[in-house]
C-alpha positions, 0 to 999 in steps of 0.5 A, spaced: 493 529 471 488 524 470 490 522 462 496 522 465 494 516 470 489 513 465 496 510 462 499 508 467 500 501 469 496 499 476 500 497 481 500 497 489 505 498 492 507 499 501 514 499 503 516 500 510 523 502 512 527 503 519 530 510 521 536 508 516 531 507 510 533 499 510 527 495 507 524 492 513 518 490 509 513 490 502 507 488 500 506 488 493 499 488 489 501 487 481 494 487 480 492 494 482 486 492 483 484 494 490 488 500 491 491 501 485 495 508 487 498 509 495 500 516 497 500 515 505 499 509 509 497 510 517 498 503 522 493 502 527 493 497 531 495 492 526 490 495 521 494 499 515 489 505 513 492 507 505 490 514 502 491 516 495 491 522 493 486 520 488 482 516 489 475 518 493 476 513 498 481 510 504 483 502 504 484 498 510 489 492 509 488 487 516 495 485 517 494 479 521 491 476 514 497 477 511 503 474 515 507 470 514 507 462 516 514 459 519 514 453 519 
């Protein structure tokens, strides 16, 4: 498995959904540099908890950095 991972491309990628499985949001990272594989997401507060299931750590995204200005 982890040759396999070694040549895919790095992408981050959450995608919330509703009850109907419409997209209600994304949040993309092109770069795949900060998590570059999520398996989980758990919403705490405002605060996202990201899993993968290979990688040996957890990240935190901060939701209220991330959202978006209407003017």
């Amino acid at each position: 498995m982890d040759l396999v991972l070694q040549y895919l491309p790095k992408y981050g990628l959450i995608v919330e959904v509703n009850e109907e499985g419409q997209v209600i949001r994304s949040l993309h990272d092109p770069t795949g540099e900060v998590v570059p594989a999520v398996s989980e997401v758990e919403d705490k507060e405002g605060v996202l908890y990201l899993g993968s299931y290979n990688l040996p750590f957890m990240g935190r995204l901060y939701l209220q950095r991330y959202q978006k200005v209407k003017t």
